[in-house]
PALUM-727684 format. One record per atom (N, C-alpha, C): residue number from 0; residue in three letters; x, y, z. Coordinates in steps of 0.2 Angstrom, whole numbers, padded with zeros to 4 digits. Layout:
N
<rec n="NUM" res="ALA" x="X" y="Y" z="Z"/>
...
//
This chain:
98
<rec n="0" res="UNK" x="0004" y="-0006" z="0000"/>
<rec n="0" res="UNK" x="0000" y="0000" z="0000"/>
<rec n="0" res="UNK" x="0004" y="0006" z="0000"/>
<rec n="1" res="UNK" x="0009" y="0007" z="0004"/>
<rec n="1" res="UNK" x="0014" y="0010" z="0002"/>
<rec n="1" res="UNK" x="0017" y="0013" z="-0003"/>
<rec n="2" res="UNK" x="0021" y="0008" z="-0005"/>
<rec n="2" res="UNK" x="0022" y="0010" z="-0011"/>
<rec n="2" res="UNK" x="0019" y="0013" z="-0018"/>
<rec n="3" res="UNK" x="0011" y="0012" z="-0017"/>
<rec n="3" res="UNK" x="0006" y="0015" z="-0021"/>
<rec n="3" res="UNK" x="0005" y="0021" z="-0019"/>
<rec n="4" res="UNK" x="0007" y="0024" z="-0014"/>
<rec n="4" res="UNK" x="0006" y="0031" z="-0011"/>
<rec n="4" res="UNK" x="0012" y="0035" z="-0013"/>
<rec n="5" res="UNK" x="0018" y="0032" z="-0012"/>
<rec n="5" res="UNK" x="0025" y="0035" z="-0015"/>
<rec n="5" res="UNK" x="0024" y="0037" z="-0022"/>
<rec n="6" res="UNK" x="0022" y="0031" z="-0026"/>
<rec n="6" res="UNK" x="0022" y="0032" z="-0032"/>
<rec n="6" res="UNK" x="0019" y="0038" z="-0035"/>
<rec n="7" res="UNK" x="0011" y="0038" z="-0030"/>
<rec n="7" res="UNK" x="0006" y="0043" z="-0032"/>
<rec n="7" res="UNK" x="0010" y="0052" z="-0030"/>
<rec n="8" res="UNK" x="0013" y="0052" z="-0024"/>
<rec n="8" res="UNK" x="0015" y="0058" z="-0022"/>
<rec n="8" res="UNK" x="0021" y="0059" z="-0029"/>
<rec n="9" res="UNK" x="0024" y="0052" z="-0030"/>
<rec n="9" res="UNK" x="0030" y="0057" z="-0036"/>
<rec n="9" res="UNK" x="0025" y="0060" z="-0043"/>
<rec n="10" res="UNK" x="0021" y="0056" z="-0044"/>
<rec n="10" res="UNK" x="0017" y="0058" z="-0049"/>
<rec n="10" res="UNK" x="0013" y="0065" z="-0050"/>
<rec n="11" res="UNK" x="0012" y="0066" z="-0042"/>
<rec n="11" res="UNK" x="0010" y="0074" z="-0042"/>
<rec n="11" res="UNK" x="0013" y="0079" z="-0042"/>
<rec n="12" res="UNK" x="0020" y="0075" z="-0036"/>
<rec n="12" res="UNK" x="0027" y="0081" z="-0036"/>
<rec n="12" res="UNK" x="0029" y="0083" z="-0045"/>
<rec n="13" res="UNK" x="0029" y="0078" z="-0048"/>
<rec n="13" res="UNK" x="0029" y="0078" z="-0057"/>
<rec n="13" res="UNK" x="0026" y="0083" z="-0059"/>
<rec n="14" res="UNK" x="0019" y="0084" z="-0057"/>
<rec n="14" res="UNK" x="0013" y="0089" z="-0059"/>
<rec n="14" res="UNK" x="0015" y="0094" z="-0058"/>
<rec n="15" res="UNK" x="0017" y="0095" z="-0053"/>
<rec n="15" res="UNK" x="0018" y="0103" z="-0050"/>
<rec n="15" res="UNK" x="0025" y="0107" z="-0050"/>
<rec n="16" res="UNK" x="0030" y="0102" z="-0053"/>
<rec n="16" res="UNK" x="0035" y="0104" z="-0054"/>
<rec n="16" res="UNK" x="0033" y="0109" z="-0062"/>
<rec n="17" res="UNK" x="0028" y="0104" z="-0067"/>
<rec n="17" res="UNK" x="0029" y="0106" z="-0073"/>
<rec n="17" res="UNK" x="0023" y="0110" z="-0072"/>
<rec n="18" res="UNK" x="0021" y="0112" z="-0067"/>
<rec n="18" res="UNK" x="0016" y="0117" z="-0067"/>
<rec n="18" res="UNK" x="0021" y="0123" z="-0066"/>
<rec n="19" res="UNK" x="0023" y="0124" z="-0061"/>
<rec n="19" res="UNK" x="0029" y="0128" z="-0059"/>
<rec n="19" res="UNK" x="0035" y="0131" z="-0065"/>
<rec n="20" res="UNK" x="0036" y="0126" z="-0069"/>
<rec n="20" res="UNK" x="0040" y="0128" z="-0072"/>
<rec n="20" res="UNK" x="0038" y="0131" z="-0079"/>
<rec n="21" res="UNK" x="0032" y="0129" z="-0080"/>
<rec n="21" res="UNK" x="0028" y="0129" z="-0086"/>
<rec n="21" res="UNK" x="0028" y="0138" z="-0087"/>
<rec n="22" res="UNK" x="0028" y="0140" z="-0093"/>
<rec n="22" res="UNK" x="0030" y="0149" z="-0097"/>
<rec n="22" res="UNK" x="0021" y="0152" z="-0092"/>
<rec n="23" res="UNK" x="0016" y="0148" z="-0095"/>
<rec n="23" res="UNK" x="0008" y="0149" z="-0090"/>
<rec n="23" res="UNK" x="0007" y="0148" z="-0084"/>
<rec n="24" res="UNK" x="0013" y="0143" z="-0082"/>
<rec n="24" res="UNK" x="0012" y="0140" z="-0073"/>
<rec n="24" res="UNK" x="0013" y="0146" z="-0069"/>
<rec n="25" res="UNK" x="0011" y="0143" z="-0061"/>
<rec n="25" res="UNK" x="0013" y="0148" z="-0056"/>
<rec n="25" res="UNK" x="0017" y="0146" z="-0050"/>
<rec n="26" res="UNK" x="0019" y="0148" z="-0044"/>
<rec n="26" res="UNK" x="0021" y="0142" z="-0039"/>
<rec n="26" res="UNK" x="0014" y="0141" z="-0036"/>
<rec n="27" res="UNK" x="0013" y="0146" z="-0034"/>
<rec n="27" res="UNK" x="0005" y="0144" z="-0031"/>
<rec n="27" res="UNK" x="0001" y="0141" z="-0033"/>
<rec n="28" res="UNK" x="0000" y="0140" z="-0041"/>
<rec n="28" res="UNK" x="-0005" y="0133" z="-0044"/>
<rec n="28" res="UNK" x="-0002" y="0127" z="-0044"/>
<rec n="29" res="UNK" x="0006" y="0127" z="-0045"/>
<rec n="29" res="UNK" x="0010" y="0122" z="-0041"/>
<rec n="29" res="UNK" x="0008" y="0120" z="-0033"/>
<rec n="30" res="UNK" x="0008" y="0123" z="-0030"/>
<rec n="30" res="UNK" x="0007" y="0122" z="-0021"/>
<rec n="30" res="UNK" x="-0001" y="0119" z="-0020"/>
<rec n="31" res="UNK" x="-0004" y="0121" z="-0025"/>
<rec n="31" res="UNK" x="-0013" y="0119" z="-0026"/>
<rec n="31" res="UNK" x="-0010" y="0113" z="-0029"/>
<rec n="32" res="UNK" x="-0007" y="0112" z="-0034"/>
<rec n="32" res="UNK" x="-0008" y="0105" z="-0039"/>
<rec n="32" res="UNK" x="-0007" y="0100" z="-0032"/>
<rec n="33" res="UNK" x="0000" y="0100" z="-0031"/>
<rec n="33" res="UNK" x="0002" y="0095" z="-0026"/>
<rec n="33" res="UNK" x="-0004" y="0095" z="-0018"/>
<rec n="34" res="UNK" x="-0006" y="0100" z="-0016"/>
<rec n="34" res="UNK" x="-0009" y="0099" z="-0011"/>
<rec n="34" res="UNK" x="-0016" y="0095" z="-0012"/>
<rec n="35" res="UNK" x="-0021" y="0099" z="-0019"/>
<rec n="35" res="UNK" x="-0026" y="0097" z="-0020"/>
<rec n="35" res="UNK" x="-0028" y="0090" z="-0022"/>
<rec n="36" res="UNK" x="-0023" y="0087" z="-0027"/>
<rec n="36" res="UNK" x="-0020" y="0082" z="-0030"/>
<rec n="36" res="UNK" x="-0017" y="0075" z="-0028"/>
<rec n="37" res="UNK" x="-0011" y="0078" z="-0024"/>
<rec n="37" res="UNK" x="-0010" y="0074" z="-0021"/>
<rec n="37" res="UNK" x="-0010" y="0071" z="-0013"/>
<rec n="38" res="UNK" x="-0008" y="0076" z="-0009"/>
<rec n="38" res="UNK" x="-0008" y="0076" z="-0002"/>
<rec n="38" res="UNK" x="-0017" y="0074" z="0001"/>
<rec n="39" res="UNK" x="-0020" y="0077" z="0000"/>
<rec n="39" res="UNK" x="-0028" y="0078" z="0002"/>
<rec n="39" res="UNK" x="-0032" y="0070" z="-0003"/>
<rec n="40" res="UNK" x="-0031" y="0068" z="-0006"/>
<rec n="40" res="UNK" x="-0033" y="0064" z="-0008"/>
<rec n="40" res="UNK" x="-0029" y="0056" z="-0005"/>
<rec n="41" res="UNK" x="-0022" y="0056" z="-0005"/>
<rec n="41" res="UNK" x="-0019" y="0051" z="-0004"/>
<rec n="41" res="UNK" x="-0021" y="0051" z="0006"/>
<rec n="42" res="UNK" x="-0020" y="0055" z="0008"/>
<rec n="42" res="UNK" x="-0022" y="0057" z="0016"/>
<rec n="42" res="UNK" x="-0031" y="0053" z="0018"/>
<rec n="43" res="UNK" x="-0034" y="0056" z="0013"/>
<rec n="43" res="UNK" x="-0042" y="0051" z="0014"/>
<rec n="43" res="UNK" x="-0040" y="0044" z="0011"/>
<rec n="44" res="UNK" x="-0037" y="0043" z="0007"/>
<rec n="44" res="UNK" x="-0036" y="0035" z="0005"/>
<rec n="44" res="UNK" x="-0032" y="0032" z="0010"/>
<rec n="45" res="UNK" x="-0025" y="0031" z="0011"/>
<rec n="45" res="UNK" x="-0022" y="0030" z="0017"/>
<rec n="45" res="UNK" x="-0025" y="0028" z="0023"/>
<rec n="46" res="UNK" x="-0031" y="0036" z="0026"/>
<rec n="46" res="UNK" x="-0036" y="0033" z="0033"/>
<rec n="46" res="UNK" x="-0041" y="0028" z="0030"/>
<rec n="47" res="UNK" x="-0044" y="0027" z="0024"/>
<rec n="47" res="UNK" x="-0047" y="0022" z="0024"/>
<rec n="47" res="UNK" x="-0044" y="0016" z="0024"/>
<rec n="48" res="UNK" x="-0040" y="0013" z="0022"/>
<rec n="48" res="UNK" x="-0036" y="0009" z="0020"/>
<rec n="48" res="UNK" x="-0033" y="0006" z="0027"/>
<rec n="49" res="UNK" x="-0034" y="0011" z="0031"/>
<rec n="49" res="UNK" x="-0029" y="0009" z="0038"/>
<rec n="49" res="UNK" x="-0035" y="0008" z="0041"/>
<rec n="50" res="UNK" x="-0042" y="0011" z="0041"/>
<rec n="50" res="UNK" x="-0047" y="0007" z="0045"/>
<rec n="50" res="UNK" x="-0048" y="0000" z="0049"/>
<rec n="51" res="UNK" x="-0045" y="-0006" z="0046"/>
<rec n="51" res="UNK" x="-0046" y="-0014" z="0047"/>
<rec n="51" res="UNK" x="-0039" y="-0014" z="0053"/>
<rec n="52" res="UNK" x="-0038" y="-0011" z="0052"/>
<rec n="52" res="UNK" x="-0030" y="-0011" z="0056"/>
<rec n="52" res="UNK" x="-0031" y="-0008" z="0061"/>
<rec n="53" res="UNK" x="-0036" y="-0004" z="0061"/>
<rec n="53" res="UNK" x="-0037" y="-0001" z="0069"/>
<rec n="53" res="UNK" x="-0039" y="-0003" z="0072"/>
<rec n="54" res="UNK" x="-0045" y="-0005" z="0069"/>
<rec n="54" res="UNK" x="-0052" y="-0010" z="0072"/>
<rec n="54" res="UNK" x="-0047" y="-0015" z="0075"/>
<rec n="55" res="UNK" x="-0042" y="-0020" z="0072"/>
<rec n="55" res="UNK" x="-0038" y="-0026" z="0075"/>
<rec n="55" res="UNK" x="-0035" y="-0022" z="0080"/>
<rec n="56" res="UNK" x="-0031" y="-0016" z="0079"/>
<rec n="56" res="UNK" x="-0029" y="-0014" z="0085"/>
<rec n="56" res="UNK" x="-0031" y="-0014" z="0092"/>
<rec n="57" res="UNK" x="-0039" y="-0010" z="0092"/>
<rec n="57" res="UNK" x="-0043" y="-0007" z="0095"/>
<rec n="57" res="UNK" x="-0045" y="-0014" z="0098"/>
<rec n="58" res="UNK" x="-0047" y="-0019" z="0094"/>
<rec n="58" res="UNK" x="-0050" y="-0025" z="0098"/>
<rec n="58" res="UNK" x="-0044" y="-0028" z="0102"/>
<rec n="59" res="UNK" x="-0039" y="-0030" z="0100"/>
<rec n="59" res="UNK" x="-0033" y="-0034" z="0103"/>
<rec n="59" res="UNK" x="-0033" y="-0029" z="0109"/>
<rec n="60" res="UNK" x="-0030" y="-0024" z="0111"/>
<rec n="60" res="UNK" x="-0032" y="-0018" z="0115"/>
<rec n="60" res="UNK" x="-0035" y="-0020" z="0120"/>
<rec n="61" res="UNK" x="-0043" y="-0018" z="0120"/>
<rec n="61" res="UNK" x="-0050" y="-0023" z="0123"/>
<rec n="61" res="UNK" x="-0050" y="-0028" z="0126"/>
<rec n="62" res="UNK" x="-0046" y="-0032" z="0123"/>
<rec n="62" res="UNK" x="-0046" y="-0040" z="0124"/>
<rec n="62" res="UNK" x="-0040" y="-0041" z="0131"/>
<rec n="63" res="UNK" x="-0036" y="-0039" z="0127"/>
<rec n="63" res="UNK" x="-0029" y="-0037" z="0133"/>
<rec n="63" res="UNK" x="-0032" y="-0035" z="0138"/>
<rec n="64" res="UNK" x="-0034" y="-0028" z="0138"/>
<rec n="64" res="UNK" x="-0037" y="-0023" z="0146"/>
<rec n="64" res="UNK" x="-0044" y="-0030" z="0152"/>
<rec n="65" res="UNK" x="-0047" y="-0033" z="0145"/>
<rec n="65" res="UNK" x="-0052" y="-0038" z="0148"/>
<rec n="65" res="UNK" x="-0048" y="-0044" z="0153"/>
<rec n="66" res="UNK" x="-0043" y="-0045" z="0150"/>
<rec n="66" res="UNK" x="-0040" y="-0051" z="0152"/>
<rec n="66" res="UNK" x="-0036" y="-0049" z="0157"/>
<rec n="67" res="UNK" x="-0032" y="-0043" z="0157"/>
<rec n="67" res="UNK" x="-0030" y="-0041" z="0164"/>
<rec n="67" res="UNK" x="-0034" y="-0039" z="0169"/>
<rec n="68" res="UNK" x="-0040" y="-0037" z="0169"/>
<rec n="68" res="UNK" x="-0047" y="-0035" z="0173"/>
<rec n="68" res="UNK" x="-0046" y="-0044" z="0178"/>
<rec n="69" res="UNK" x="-0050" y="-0047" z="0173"/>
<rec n="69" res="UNK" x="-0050" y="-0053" z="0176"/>
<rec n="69" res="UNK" x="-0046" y="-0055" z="0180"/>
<rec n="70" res="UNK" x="-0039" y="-0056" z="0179"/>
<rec n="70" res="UNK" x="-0032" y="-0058" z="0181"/>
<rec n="70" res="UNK" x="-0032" y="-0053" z="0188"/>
<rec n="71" res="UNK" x="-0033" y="-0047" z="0189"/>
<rec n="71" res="UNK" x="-0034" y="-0043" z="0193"/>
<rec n="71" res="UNK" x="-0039" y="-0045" z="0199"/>
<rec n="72" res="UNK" x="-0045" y="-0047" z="0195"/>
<rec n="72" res="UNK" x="-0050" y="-0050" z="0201"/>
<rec n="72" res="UNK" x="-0049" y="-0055" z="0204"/>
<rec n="73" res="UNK" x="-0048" y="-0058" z="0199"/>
<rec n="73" res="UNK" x="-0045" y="-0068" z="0202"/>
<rec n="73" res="UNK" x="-0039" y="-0068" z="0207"/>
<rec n="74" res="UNK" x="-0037" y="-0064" z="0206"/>
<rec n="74" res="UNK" x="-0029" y="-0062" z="0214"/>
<rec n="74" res="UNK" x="-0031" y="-0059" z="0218"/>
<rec n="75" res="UNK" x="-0037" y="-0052" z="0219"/>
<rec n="75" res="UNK" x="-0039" y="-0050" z="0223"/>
<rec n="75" res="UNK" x="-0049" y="-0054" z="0227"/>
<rec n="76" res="UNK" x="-0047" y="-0057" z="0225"/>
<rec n="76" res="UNK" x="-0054" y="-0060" z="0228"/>
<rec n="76" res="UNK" x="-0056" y="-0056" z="0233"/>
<rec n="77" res="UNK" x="-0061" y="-0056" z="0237"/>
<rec n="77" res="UNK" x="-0065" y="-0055" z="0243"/>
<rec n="77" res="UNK" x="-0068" y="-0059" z="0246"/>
<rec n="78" res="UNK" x="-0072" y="-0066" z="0244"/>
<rec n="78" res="UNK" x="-0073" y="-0069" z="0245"/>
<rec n="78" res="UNK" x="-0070" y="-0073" z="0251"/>
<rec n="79" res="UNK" x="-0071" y="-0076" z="0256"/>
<rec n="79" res="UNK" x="-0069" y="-0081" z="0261"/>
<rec n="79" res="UNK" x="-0064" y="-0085" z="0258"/>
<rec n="80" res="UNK" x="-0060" y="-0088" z="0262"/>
<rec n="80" res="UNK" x="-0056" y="-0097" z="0259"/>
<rec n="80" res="UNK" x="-0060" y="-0102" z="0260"/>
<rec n="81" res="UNK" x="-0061" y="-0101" z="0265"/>
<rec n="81" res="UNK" x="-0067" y="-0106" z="0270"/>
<rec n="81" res="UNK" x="-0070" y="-0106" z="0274"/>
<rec n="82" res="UNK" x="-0073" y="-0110" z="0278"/>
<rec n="82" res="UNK" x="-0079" y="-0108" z="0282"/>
<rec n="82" res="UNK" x="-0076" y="-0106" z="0289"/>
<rec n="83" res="UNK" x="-0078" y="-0099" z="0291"/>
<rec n="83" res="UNK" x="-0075" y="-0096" z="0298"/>
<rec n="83" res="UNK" x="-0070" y="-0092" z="0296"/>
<rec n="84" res="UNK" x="-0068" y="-0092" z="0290"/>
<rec n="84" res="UNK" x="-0065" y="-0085" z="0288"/>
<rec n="84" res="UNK" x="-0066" y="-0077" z="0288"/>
<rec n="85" res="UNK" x="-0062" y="-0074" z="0288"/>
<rec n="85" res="UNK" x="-0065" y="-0066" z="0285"/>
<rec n="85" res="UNK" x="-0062" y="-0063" z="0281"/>
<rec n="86" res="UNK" x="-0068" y="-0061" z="0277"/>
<rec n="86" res="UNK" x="-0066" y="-0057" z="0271"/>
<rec n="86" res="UNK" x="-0059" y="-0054" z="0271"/>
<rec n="87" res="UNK" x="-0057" y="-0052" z="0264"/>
<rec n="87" res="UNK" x="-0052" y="-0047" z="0262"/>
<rec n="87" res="UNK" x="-0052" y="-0041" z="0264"/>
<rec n="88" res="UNK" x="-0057" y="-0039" z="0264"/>
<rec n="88" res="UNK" x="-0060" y="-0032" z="0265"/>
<rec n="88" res="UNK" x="-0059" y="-0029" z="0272"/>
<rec n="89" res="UNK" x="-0055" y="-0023" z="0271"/>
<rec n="89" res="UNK" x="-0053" y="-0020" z="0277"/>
<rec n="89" res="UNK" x="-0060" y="-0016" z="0282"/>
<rec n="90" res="UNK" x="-0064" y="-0016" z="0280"/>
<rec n="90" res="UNK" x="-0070" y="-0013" z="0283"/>
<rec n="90" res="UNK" x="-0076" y="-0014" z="0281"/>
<rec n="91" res="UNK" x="-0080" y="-0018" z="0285"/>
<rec n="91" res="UNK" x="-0086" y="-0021" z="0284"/>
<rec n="91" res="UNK" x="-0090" y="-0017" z="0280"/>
<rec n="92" res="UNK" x="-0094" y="-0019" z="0274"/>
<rec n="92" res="UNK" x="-0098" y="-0014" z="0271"/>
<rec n="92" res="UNK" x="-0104" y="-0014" z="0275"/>
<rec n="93" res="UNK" x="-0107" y="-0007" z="0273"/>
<rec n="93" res="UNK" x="-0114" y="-0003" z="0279"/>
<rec n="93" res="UNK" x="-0119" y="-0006" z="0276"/>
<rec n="94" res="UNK" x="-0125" y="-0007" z="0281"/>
<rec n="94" res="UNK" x="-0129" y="-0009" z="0280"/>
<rec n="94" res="UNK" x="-0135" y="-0001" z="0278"/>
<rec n="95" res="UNK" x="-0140" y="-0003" z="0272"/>
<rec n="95" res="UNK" x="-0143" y="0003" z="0269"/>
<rec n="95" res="UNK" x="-0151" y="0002" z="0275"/>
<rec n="96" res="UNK" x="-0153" y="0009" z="0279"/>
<rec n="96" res="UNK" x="-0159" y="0006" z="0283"/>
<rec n="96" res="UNK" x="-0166" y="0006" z="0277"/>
<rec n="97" res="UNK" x="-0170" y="0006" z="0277"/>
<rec n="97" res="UNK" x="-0176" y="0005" z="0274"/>
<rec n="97" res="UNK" x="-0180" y="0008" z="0273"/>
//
């Protein structure tokens, strides 16, 4: 994919050279060829093209944070070990009256 955007930017850099040097050219419709041409187009291609890749990112991410969450719960129990034990928890939770 890369290499398709190299390609495309020399193609435009091309453009705007022979726009610039051309006897009717200007630098500034040069600045516009390359910008309008090239940059602003290849920049919306490029984030579309990288969409699937974030999504994988984004999910793998997700999955990781979920899997540490749990890992995290599972070593911090509250729970009792056994019968006659006491909780983890340094302070009894409050009772709500009615």
């Amino acid at each position: 994919m890369y290499l398709v955007a190299i390609a495309w930017l020399y193609v435009v850099l091309m453009m705007a050279v022979a726009e610039a040097t051309n006897t009717n050219g200007t630098v500034l419709g040069a600045i516009f060829t390359f910008l309008l041409y090239g940059l602003g187009p290849l920049a919306l291609v490029v984030y579309i093209m990288g969409t699937p890749g974030r999504k994988k990112a984004l999910k793998a991410r997700e999955s990781a944070d979920l899997e540490a969450q749990k890992a995290a719960a599972a070593a911090s129990s509250t729970e009792p070990a056994g019968s006659g034990e006491a909780t983890a928890e340094p302070v009894a939770p409050m009772r709500e009256e009615a």
